[in-house]
C-alpha atoms as an extended CHARMM CRD file, in Angstrom:
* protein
*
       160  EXT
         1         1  UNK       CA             21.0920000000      -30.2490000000       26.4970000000  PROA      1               0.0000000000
         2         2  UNK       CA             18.2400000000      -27.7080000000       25.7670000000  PROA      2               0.0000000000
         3         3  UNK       CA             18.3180000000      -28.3720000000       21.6760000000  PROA      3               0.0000000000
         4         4  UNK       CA             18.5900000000      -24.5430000000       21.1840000000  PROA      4               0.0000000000
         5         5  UNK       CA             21.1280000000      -22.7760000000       19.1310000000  PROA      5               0.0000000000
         6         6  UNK       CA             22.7220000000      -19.1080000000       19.3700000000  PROA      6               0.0000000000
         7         7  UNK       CA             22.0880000000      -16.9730000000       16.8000000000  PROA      7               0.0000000000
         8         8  UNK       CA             24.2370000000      -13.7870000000       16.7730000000  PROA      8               0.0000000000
         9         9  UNK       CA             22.9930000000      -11.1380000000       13.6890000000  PROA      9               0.0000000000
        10        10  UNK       CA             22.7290000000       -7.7810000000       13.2760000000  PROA      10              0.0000000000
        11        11  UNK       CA             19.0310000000       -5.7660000000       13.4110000000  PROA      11              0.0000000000
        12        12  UNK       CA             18.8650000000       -2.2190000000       12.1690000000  PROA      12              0.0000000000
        13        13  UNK       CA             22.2820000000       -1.7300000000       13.0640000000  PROA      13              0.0000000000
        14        14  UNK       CA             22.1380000000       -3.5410000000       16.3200000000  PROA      14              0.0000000000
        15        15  UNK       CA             23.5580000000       -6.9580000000       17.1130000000  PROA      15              0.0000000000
        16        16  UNK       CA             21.2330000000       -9.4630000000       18.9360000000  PROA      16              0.0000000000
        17        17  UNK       CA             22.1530000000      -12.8520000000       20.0340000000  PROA      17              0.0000000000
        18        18  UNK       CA             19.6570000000      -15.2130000000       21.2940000000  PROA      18              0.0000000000
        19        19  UNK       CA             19.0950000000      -19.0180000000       21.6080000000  PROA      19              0.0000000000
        20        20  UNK       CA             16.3650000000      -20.7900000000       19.8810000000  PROA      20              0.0000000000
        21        21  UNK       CA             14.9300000000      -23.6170000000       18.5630000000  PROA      21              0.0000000000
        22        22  UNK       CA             17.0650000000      -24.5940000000       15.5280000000  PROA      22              0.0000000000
        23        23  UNK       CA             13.9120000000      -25.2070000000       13.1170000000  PROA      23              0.0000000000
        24        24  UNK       CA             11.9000000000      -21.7160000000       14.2360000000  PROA      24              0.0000000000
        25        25  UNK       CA             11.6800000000      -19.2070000000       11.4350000000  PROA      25              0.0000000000
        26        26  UNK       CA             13.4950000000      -15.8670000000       10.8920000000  PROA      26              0.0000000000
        27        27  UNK       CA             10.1650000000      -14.2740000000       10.9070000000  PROA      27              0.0000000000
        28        28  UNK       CA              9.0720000000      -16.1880000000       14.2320000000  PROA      28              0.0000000000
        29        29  UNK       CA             12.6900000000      -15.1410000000       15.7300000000  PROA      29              0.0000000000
        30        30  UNK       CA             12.3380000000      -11.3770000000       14.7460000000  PROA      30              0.0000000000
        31        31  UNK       CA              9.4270000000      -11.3520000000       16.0740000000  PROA      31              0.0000000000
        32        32  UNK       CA              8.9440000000      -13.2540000000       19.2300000000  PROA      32              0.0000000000
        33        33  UNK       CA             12.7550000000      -13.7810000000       20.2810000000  PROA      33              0.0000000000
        34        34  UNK       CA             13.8780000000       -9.9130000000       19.1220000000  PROA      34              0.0000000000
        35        35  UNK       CA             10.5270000000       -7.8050000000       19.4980000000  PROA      35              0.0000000000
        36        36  UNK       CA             10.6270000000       -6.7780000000       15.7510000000  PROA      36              0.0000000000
        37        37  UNK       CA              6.6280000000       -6.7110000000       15.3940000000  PROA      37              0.0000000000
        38        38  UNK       CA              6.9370000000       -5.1310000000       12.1540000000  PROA      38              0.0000000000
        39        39  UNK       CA              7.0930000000       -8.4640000000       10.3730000000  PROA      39              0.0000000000
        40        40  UNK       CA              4.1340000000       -9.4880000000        9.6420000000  PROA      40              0.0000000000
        41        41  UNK       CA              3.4510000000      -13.4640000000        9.2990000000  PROA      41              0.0000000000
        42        42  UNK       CA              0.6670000000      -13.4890000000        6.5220000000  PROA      42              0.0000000000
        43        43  UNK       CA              0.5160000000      -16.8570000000        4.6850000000  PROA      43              0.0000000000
        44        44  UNK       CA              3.6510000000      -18.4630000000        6.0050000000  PROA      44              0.0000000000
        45        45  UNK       CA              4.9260000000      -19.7550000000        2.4780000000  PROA      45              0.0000000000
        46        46  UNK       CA              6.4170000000      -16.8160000000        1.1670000000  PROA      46              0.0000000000
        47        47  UNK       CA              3.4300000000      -15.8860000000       -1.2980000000  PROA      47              0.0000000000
        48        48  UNK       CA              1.7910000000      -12.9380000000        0.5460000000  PROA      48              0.0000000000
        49        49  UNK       CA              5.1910000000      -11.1520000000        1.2630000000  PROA      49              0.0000000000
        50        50  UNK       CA              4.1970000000       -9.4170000000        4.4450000000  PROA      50              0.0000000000
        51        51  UNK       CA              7.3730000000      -10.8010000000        6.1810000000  PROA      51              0.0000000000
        52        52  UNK       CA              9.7780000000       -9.1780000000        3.2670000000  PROA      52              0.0000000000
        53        53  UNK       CA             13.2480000000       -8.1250000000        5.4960000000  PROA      53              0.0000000000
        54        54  UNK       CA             16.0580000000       -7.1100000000        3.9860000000  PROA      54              0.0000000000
        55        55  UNK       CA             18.5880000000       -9.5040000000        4.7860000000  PROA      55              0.0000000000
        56        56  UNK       CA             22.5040000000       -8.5060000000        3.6150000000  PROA      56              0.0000000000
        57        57  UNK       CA             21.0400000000       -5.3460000000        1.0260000000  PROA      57              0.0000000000
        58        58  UNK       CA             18.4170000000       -8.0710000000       -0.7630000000  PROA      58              0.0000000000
        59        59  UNK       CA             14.7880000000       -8.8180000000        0.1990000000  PROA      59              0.0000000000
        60        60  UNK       CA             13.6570000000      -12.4150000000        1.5850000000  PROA      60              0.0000000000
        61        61  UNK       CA             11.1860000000      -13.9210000000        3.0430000000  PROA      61              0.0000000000
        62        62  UNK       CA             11.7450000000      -14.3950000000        6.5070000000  PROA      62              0.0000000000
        63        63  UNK       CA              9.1920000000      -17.1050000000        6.8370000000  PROA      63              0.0000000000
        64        64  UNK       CA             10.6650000000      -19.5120000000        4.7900000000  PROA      64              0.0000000000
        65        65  UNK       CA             14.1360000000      -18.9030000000        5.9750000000  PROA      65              0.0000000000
        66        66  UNK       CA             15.0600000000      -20.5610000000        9.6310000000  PROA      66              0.0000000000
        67        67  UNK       CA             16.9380000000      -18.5070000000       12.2270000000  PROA      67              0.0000000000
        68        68  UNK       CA             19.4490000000      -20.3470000000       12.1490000000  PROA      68              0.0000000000
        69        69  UNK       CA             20.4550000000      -19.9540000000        8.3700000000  PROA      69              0.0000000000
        70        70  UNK       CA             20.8540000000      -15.8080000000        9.1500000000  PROA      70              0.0000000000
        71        71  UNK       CA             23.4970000000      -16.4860000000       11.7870000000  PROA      71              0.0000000000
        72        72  UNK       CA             25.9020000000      -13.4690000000       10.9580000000  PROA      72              0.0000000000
        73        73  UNK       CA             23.7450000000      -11.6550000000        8.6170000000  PROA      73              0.0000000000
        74        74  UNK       CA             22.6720000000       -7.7710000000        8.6820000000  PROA      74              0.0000000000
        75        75  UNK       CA             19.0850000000       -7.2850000000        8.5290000000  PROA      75              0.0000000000
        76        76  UNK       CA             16.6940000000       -4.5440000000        8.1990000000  PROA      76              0.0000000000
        77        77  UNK       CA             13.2200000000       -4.5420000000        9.2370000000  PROA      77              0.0000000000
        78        78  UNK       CA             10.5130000000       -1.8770000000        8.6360000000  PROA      78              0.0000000000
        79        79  UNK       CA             11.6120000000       -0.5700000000       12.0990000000  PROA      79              0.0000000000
        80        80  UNK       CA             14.8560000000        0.2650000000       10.8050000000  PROA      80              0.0000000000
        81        81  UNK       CA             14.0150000000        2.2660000000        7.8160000000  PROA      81              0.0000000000
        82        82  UNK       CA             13.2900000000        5.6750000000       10.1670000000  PROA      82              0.0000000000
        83        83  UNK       CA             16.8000000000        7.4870000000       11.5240000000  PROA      83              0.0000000000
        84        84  UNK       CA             16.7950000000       10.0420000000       13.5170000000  PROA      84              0.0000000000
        85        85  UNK       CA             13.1720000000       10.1350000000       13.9040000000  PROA      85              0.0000000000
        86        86  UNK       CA             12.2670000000       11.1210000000       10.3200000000  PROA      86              0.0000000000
        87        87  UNK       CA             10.5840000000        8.7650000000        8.4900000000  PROA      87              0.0000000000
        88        88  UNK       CA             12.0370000000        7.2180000000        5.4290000000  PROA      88              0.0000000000
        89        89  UNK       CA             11.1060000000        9.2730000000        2.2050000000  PROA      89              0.0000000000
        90        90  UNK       CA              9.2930000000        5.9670000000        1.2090000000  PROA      90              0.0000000000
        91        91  UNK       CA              7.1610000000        5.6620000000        4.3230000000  PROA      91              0.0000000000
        92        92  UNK       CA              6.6800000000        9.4680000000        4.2460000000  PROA      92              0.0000000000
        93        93  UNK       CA              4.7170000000        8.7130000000        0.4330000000  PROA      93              0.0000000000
        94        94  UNK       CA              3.0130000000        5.7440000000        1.7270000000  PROA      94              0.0000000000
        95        95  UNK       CA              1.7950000000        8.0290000000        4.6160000000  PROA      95              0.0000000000
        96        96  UNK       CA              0.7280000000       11.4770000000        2.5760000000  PROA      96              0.0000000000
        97        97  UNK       CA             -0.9790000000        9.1630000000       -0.4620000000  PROA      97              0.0000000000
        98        98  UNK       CA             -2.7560000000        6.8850000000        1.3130000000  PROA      98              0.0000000000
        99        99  UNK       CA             -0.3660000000        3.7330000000        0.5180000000  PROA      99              0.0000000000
       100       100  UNK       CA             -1.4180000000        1.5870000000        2.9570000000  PROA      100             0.0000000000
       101       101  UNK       CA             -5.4180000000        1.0690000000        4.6400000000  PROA      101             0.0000000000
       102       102  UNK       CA             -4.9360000000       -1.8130000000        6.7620000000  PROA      102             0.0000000000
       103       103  UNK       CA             -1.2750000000       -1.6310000000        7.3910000000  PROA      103             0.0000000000
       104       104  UNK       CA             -0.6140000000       -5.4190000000        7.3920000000  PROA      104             0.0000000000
       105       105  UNK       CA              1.1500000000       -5.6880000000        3.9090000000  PROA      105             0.0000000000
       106       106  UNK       CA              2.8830000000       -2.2200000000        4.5960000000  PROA      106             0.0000000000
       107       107  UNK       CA              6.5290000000       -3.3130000000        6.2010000000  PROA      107             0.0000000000
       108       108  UNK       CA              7.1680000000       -6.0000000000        3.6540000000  PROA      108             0.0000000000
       109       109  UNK       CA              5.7720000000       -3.8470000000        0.6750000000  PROA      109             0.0000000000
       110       110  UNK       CA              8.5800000000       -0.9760000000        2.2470000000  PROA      110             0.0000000000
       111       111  UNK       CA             11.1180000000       -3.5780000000        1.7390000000  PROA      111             0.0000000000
       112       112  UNK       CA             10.3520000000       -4.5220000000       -1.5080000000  PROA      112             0.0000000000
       113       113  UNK       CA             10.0600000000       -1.0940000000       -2.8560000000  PROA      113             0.0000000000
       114       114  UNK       CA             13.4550000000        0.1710000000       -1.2350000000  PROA      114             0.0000000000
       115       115  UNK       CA             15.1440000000       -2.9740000000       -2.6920000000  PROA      115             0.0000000000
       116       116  UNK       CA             13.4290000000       -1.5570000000       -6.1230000000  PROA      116             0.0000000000
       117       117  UNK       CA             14.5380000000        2.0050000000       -5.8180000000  PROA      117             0.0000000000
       118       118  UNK       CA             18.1200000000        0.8410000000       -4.8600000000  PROA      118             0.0000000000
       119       119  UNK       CA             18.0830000000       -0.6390000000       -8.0930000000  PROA      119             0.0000000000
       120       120  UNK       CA             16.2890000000        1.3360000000      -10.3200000000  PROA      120             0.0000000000
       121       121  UNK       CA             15.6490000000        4.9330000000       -8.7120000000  PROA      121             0.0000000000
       122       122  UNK       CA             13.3800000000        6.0740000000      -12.0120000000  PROA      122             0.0000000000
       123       123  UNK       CA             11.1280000000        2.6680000000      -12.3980000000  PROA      123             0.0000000000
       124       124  UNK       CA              8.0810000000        3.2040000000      -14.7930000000  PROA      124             0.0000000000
       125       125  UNK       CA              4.4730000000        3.0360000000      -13.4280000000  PROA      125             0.0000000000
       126       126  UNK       CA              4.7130000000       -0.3150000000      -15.0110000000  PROA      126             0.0000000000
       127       127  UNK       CA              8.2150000000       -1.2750000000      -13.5840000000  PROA      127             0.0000000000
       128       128  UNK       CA              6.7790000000       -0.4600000000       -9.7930000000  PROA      128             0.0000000000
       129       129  UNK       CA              3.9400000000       -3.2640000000      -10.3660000000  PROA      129             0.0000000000
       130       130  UNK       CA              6.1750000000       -5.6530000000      -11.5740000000  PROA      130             0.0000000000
       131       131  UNK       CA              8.3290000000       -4.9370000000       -8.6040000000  PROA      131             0.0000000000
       132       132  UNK       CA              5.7610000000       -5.0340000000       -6.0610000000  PROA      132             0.0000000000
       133       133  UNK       CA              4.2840000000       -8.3550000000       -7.7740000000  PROA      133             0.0000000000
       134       134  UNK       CA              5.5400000000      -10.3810000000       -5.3690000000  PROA      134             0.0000000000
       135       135  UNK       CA              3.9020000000       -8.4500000000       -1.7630000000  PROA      135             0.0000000000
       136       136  UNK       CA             -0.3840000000       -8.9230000000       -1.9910000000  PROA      136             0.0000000000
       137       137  UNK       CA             -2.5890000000       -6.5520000000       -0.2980000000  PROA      137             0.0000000000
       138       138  UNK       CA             -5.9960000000       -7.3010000000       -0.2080000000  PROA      138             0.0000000000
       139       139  UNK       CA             -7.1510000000       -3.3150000000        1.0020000000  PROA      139             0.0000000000
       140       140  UNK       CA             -6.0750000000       -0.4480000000       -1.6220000000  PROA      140             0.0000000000
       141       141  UNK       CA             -6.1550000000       -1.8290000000       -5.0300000000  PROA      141             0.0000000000
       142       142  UNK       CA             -2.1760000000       -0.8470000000       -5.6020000000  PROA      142             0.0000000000
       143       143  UNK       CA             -2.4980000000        2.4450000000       -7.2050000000  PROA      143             0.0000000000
       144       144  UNK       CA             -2.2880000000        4.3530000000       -3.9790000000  PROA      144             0.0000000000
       145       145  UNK       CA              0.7930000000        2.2630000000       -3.4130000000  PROA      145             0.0000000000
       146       146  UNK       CA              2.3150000000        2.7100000000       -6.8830000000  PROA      146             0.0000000000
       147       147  UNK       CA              1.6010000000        6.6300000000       -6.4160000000  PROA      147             0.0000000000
       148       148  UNK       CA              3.3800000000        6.4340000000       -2.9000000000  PROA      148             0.0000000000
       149       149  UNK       CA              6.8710000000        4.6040000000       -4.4570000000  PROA      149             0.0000000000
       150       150  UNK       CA              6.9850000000        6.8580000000       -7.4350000000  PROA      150             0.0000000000
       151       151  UNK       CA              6.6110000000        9.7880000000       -5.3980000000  PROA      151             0.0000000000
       152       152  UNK       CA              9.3120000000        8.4680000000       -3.1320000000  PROA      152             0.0000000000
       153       153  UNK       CA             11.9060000000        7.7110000000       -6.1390000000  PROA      153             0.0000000000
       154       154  UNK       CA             11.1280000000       11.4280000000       -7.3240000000  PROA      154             0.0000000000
       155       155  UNK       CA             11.7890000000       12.5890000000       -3.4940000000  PROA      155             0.0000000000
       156       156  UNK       CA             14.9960000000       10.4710000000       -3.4080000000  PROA      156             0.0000000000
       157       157  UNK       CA             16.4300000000       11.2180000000       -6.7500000000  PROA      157             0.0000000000
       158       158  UNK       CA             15.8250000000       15.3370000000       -6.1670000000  PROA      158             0.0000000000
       159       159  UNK       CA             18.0250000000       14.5270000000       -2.6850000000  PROA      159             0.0000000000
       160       160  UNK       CA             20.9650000000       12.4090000000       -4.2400000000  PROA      160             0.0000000000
């Protein structure tokens, strides 16, 4: 016996099955087992939130979640947030105000701010903050980032 589970889920609209370790992280899984680069592994608590997925519509942290506990989930990565080669109207903002410098914190702060426009496409310059609370990046200071998502929640509301 190897000790290795399958884990069947669903990537961007892809399903993946794979065996791994049962105690290796979502994060490590996406990553290493899937090719899904895109998460970032910052801090590896769950404070930094550079490994924010979207996991069945709802952000998490995919280092503090095991593989094992997403069997049969849908998940979406910053790789999945393009279609059809056009970038999403969010990473289109980031991209023409300067939202990101580094890039690290940039696929899990996408997450977080779709989750936030899903639920409130008109958020307040002081309702983005508290949204992106949770995702650190230690390179623009946030306002470029808080121009970026309000621009995008403009974009998307003038397109729904």
């Amino acid at each position: 016996m190897t000790g290795k589970v399958t884990v069947t889920l669903k990537v961007n609209g892809r399903t993946y099955s794979a065996d791994c370790e049962p105690r290796k992280t979502l994060a490590d899984f996406l990553r290493q087992d899937l090719g899904f680069t895109g998460v970032h592994l910052g801090c590896e608590h769950g404070v930094c939130g550079a490994c924010t997925v979207s996991i069945d519509g709802s952000t998490a942290r995919s280092c503090c979640m095991l593989a094992v506990q997403a069997e049969g989930t849908e998940i979406t990565t910053v790789e999945g947030l393009a279609s059809d080669g056009n970038l999403h109207p969010l990473q289109e903002a980031f991209w023409k105000h300067h939202g990101l410098q580094c890039g690290f914190c940039t696929p899990g702060m996408l997450a977080t701010a779709c989750e936030l426009l899903e639920d409130n496409p008109d958020p307040s310059e002081d309702e983005i903050r508290e949204g992106i609370s949770g995702n650190l990046c230690r390179c623009t200071g946030y306002q470029f980032i808080v121009d970026s998502i309000h621009d995008a929640a403009r974009q998307l509301r003038s397109t729904s």
